[in-house]
C-alpha positions in Angstrom: 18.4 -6.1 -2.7 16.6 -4.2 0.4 19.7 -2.2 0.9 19.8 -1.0 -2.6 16.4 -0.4 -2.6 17.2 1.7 0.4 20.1 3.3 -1.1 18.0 4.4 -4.0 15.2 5.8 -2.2 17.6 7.9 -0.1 19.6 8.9 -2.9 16.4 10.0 -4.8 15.0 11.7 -1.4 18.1 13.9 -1.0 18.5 14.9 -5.0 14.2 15.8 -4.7 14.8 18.1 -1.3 16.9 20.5 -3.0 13.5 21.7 -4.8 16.0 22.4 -8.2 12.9 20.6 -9.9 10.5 21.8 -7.8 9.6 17.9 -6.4 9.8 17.8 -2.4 9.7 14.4 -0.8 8.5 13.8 2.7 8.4 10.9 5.2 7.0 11.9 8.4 4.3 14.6 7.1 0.4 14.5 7.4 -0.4 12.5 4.8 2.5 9.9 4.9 0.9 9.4 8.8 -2.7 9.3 7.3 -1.6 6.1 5.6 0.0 4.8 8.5 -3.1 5.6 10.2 -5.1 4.1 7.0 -2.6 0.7 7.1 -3.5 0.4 10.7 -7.3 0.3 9.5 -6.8 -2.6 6.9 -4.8 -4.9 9.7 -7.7 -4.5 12.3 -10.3 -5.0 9.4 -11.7 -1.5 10.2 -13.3 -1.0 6.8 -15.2 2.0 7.3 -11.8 3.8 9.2 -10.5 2.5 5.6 -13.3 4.3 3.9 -13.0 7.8 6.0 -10.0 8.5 4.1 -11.4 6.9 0.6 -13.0 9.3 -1.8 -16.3 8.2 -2.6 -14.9 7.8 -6.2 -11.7 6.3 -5.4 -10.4 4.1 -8.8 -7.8 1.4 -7.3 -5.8 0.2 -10.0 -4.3 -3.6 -8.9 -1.7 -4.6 -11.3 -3.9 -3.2 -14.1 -5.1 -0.5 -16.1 -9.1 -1.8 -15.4 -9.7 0.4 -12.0 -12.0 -0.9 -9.2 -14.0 1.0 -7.0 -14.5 1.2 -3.0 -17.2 -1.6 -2.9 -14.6 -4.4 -5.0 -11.4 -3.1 -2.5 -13.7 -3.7 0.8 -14.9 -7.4 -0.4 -10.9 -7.8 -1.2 -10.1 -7.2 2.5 -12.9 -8.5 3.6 -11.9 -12.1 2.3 -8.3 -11.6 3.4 -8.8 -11.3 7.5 -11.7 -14.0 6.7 -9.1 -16.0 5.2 -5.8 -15.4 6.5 -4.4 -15.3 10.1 -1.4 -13.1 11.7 -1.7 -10.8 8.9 1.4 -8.0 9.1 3.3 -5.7 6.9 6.9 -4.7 7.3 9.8 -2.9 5.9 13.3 -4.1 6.7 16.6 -4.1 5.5 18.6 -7.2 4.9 20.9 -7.5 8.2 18.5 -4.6 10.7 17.3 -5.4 13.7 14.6 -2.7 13.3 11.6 -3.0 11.6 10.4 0.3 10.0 7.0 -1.3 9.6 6.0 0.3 6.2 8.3 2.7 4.6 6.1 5.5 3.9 7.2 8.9 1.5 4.9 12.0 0.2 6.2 13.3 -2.8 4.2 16.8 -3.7 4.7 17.3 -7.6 4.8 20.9 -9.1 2.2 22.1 -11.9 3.1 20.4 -15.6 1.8 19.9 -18.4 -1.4 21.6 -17.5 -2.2 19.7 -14.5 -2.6 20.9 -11.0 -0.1 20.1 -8.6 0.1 16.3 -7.4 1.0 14.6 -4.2 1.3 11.1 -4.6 2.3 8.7 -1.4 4.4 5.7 -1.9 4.8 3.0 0.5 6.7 0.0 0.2 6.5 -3.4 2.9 6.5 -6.9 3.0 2.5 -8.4 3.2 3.0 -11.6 5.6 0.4 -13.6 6.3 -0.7 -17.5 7.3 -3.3 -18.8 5.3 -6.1 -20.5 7.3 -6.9 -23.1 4.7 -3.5 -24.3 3.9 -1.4 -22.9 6.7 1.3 -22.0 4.8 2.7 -18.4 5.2 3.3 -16.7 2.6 5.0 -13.2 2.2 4.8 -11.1 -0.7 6.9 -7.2 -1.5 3.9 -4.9 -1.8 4.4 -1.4 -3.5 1.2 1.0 -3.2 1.4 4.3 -3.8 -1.4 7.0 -3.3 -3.1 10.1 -5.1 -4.7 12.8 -3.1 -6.9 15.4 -3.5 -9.3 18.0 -1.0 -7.5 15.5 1.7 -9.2 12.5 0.3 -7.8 9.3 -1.4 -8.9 9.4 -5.1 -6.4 6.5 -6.8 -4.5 3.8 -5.5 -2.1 2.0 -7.6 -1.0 -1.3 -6.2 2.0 -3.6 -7.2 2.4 -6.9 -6.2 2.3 -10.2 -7.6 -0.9 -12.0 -6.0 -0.5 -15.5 -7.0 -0.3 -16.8 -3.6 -3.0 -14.7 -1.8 -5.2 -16.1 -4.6 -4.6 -19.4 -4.5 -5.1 -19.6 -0.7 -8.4 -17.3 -1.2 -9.2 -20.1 -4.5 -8.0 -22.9 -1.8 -10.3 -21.5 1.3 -13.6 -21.6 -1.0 -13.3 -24.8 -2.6 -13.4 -26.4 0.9 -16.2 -23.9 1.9 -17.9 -25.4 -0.7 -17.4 -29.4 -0.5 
């Protein structure tokens, strides 16, 4: 699955950097390394290195059209490093020895349909972490991608199916509160 996942990206990288359509793609630009930069923030709990690259009105969108703002995303983390251990994100293919960490693209979209041009950055990794209530680990394939504008964050859509995270976050408070 990884390596078609890999396959397409590459495929869809190459047919992009021709700019027939206009569309380039990136992967080691300045704002694909801004969100390594920003990923590195969230796994040492650095909220406010998290929130220098934030928009004050940044909408984050997590597996719904409802957005939430900076102040819901910050509690969010906050909760995960109090409630998870060894957290770690990763991109690897099936059979690498090489982890690429997060896979990381920027994809600058031309003027259409009356709006200004777009760059969006996707990432895609692996979200690993042990949860201290349980101790299970648990590893979950995150897919977040990334509006900019005036060098600022100002949407975030993320894509992954929290089930787990929540019910070791669920788990962790009702023995908080017996």
């Amino acid at each position: 699955m990884r390596i078609s996942l890999f396959i397409l990206i590459s495929i869809f990288a190459i047919s992009c950097s021709n700019n027939q359509n206009g569309v380039f793609v990136t992967f080691d630009d300045e704002k694909s390394n801004a969100i390594r930069d920003h990923y590195q923030n969230y796994l040492n709990n650095d909220i406010d290195g998290l929130k220098s690259l934030w928009s004050p009105d940044l909408k984050i969108y997590m597996n719904s059209v409802n957005a939430s703002g900076v102040d819901e995303i910050s509690a969010l983390i906050t909760a995960q490093h109090e409630n998870f251990d060894n957290i770690s994100m990763s991109f690897q293919d099936d059979g690498a020895t090489e982890d690429l960490g997060v896979w990381t693209q920027s994809i600058v979209y031309p003027p259409m349909n009356g709006s200004a041009e777009m760059t969006i950055t996707q990432t895609w990794f692996n979200w690993s972490a042990t949860g201290k209530a349980s101790g299970n680990t648990i590893e979950i394939p995150v897919h977040i991608s990334f509006e900019w504008s005036d060098g600022k964050i100002v949407r975030e859509w993320h894509n992954f199916d929290t089930t787990e995270m929540m019910a070791e976050l669920e788990l962790a408070a009702n023995q908080s509160s017996e």
